[in-house]
MARLOKE-152010 format. One record per atom (N, C-alpha, C): residue number from 1; residue in one letter; chain; atom name; x, y, z. Coordinates in Angstrom, 2 decimals. Layout:
REM MARLOKE-152010
NODE_seq_type_mol_atom_X_Y_Z
NODE_NUM_A_A_CA_X_Y_Z
...
//
This chain:
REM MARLOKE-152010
NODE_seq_type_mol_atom_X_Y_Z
NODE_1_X_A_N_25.90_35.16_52.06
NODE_1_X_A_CA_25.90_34.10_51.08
NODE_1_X_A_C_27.36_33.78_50.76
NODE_2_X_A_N_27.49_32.55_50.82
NODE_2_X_A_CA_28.83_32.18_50.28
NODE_2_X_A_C_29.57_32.09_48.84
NODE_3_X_A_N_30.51_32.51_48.57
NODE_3_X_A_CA_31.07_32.38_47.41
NODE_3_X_A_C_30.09_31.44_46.27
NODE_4_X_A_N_30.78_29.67_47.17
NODE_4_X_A_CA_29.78_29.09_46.25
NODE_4_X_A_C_28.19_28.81_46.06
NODE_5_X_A_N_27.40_29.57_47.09
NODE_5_X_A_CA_26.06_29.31_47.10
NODE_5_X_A_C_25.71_31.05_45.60
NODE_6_X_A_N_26.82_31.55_46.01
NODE_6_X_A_CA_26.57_32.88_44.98
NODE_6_X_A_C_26.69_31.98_43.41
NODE_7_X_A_N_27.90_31.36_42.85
NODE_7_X_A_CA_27.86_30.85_41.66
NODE_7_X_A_C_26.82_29.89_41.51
NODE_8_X_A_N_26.32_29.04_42.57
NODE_8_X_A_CA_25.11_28.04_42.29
NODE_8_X_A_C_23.54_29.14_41.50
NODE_9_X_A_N_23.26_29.89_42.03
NODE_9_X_A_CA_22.64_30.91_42.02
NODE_9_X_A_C_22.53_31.39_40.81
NODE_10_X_A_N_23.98_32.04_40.31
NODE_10_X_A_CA_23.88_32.40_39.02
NODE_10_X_A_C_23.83_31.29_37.89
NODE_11_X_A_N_24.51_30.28_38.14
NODE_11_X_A_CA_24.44_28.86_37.39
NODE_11_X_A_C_22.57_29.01_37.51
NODE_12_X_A_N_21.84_29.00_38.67
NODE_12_X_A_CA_20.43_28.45_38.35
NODE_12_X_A_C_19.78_30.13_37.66
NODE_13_X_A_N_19.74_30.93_37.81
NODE_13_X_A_CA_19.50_31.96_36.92
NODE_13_X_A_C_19.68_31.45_35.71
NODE_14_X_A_N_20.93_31.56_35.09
NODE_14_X_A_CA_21.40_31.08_33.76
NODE_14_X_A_C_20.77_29.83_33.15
NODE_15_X_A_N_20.94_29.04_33.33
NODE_15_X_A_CA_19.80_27.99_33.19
NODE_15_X_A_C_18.40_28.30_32.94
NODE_16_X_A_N_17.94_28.61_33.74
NODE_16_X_A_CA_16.40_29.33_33.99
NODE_16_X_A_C_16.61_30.51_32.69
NODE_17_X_A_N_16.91_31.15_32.38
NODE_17_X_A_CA_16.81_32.10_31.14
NODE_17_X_A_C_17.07_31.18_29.80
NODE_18_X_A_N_18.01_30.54_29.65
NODE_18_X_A_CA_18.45_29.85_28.47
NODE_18_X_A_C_17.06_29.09_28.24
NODE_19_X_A_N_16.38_27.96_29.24
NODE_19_X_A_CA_15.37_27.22_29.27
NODE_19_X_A_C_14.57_27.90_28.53
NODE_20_X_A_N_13.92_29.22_29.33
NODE_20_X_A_CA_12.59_29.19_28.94
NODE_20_X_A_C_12.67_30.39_27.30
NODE_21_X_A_N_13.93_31.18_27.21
NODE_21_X_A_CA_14.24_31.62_26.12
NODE_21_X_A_C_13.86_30.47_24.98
NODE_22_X_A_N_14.67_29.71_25.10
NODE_22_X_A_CA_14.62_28.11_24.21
NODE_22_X_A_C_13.28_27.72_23.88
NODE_23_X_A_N_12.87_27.37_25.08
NODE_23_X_A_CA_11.27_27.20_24.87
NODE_23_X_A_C_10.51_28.00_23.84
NODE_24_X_A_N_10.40_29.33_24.43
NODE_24_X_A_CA_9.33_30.49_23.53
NODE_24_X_A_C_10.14_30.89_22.32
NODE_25_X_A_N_11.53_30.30_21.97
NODE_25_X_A_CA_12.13_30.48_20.18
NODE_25_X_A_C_11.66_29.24_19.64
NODE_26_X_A_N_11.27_28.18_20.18
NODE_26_X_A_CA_10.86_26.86_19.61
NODE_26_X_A_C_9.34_27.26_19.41
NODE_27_X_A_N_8.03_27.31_20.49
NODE_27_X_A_CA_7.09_28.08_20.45
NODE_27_X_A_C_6.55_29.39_18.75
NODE_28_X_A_N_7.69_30.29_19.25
NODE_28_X_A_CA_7.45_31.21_17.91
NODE_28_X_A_C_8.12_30.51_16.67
NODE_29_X_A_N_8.85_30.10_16.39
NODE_29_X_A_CA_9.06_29.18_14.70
NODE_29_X_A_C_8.40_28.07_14.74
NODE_30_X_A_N_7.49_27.90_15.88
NODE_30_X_A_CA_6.79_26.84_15.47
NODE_30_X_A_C_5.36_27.70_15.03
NODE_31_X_A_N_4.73_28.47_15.31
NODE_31_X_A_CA_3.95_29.59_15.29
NODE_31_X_A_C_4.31_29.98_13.51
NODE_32_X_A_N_5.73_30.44_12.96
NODE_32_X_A_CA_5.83_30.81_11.64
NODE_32_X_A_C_5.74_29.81_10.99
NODE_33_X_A_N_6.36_28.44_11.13
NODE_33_X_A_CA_5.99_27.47_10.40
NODE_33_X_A_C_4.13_26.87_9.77
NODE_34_X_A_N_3.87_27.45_11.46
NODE_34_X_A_CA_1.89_26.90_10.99
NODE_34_X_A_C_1.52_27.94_10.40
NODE_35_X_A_N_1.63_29.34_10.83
NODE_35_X_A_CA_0.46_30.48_10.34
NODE_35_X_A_C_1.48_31.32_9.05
NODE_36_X_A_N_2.86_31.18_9.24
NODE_36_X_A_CA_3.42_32.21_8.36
NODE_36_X_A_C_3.91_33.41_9.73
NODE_37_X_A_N_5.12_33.84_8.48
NODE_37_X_A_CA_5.48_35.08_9.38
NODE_37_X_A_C_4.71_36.20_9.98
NODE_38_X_A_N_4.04_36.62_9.31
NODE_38_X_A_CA_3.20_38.36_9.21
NODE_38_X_A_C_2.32_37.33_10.36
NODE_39_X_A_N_1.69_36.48_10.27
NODE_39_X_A_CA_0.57_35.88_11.25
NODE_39_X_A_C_1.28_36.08_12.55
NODE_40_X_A_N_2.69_35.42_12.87
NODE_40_X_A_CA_3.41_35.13_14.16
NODE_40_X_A_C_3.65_36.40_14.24
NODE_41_X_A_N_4.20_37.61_13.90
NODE_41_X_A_CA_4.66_38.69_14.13
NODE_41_X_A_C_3.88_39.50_15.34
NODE_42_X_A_N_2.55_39.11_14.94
NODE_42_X_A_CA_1.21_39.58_15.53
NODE_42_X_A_C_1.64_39.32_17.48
NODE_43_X_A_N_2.19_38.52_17.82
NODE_43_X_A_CA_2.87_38.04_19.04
NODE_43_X_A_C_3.21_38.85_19.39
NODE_44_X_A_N_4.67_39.70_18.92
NODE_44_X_A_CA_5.48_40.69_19.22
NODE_44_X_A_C_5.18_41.57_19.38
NODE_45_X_A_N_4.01_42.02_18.38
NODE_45_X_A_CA_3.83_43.13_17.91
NODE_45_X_A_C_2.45_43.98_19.50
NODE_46_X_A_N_2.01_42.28_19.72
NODE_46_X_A_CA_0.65_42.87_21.01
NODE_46_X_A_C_1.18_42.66_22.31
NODE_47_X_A_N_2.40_42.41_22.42
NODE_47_X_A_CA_3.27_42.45_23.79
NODE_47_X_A_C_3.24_43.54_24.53
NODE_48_X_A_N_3.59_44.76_23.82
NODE_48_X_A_CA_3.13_46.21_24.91
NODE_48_X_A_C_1.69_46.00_25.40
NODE_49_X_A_N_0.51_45.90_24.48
NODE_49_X_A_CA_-0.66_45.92_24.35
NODE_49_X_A_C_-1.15_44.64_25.69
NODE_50_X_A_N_-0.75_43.59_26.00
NODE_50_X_A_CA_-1.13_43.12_27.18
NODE_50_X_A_C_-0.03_43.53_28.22
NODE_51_X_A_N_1.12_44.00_28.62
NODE_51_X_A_CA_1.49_44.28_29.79
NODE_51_X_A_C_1.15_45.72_29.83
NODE_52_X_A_N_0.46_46.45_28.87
NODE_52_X_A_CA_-0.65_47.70_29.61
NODE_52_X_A_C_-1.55_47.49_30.45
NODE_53_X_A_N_-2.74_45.96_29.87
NODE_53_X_A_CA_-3.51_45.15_30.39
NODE_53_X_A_C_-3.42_44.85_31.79
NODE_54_X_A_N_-2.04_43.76_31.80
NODE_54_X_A_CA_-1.69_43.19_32.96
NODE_54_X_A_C_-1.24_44.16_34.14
NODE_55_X_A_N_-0.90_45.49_33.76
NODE_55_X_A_CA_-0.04_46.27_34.41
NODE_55_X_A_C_-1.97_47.33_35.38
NODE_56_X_A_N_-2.89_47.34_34.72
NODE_56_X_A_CA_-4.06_47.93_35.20
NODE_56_X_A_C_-4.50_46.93_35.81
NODE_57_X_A_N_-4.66_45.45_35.33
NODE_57_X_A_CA_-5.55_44.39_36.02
NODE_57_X_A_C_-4.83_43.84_37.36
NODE_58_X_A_N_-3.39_43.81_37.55
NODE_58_X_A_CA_-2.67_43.48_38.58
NODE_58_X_A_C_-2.08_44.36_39.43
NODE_59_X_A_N_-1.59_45.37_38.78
NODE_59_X_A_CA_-1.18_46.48_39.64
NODE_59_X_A_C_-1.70_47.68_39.80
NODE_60_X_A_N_-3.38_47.45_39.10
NODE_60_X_A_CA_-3.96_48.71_39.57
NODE_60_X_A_C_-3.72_49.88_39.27
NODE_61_X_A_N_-2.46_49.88_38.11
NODE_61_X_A_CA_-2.47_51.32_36.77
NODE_61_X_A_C_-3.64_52.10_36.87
NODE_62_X_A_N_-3.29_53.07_36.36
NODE_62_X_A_CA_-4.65_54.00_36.23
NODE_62_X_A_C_-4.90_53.55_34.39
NODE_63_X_A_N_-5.75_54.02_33.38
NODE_63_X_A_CA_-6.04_53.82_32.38
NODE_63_X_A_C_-5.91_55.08_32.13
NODE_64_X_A_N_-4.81_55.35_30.99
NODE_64_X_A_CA_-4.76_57.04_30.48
NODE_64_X_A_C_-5.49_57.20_29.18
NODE_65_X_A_N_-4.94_58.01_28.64
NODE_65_X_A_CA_-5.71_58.31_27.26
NODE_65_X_A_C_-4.29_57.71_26.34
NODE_66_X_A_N_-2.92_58.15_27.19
NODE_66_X_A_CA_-1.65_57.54_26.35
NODE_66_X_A_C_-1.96_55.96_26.21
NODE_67_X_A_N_-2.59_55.21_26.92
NODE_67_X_A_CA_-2.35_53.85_27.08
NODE_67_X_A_C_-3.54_53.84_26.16
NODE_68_X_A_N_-4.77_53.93_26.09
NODE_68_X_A_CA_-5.46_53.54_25.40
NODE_68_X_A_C_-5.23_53.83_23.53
NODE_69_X_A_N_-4.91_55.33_23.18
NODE_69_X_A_CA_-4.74_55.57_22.27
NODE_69_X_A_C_-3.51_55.11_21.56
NODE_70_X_A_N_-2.25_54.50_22.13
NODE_70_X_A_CA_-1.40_53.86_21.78
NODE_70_X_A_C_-1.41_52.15_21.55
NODE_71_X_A_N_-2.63_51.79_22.47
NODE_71_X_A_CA_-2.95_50.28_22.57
NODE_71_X_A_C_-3.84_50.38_21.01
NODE_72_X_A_N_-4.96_51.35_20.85
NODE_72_X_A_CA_-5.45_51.40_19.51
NODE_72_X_A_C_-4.55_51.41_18.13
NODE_73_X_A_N_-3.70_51.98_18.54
NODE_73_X_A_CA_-2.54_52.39_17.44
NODE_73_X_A_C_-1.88_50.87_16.69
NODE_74_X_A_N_-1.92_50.32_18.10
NODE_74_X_A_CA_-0.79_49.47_17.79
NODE_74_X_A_C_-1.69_47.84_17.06
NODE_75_X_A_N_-3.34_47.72_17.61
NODE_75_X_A_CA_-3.79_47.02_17.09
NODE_75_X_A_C_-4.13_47.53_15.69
NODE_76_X_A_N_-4.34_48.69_15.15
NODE_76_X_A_CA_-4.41_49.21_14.07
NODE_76_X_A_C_-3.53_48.60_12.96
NODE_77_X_A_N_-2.28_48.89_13.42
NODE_77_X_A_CA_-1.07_48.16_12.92
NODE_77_X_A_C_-0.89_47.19_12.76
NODE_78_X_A_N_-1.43_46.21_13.38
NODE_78_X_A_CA_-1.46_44.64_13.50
NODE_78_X_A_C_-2.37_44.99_12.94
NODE_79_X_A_N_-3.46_45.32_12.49
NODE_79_X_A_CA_-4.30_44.63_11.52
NODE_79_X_A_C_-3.96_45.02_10.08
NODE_80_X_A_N_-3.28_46.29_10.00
NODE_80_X_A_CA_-2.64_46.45_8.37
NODE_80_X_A_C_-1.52_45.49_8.13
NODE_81_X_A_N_-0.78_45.00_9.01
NODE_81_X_A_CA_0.18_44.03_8.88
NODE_81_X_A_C_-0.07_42.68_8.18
NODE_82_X_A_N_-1.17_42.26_9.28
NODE_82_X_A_CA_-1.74_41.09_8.88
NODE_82_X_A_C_-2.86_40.75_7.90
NODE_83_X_A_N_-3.14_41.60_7.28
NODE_83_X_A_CA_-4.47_42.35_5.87
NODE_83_X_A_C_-5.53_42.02_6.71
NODE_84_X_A_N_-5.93_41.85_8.17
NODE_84_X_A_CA_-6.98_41.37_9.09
NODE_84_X_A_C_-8.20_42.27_8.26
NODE_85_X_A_N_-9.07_41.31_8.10
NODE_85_X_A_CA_-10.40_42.47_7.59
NODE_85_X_A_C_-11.82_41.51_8.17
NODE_86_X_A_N_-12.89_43.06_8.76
NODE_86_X_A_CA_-13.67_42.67_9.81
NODE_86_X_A_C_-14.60_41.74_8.68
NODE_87_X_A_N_-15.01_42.32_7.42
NODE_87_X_A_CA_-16.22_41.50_6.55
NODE_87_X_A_C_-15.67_40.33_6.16
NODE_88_X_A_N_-14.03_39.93_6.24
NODE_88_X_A_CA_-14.02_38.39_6.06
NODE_88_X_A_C_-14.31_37.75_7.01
NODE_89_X_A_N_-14.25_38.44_7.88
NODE_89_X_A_CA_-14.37_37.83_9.96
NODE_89_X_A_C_-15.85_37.05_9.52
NODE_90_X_A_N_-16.82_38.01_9.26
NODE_90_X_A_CA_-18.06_38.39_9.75
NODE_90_X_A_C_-18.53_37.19_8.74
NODE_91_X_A_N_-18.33_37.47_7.38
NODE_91_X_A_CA_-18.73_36.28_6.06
NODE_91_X_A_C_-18.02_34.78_6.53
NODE_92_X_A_N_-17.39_34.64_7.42
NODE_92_X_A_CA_-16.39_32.96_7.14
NODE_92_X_A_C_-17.60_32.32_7.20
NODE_93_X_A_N_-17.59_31.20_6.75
NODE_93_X_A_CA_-18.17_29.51_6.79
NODE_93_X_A_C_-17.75_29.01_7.41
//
């Protein structure tokens, strides 16, 4: 690779990160603006919790007891975060 096909490269890397960074910070404050913070947080917070998912459904992970009992943990948490409660679920109109 040549010098300048190497800086084109990193120029399109760089680009390509700034973009889609940009994107998903516009995305999430647009997310706190509609639902509120503690609501959007919920994003961050289930990010381990699907690339456990994605990591068994695509690459054929095994399913441990660490992955499951830590995936419980962490929705646990997200739901004390967010005051999530199942009998308002269950009662809505």
């Amino acid at each position: 690779m040549t010098p300048a096909g190497f800086v084109r490269l990193l120029l399109l890397a760089a680009l390509s990160a700034a973009l889609s960074y940009g994107v998903a910070y516009l995305i999430y404050f647009r997310l706190i603006t509609d639902f509120g913070a503690a609501s959007a947080l919920t994003v961050t917070l289930l990010i381990p919790v699907f690339a456990a998912l994605w990591g068994v459904w695509i690459l054929n992970e095994p399913i441990t007891w660490a992955i499951v009992s830590g995936g419980a943990l962490v929705l646990a948490g997200t739901a004390l975060a967010t005051g999530f409660s199942w009998k308002a679920l269950v009662h809505r109109k």
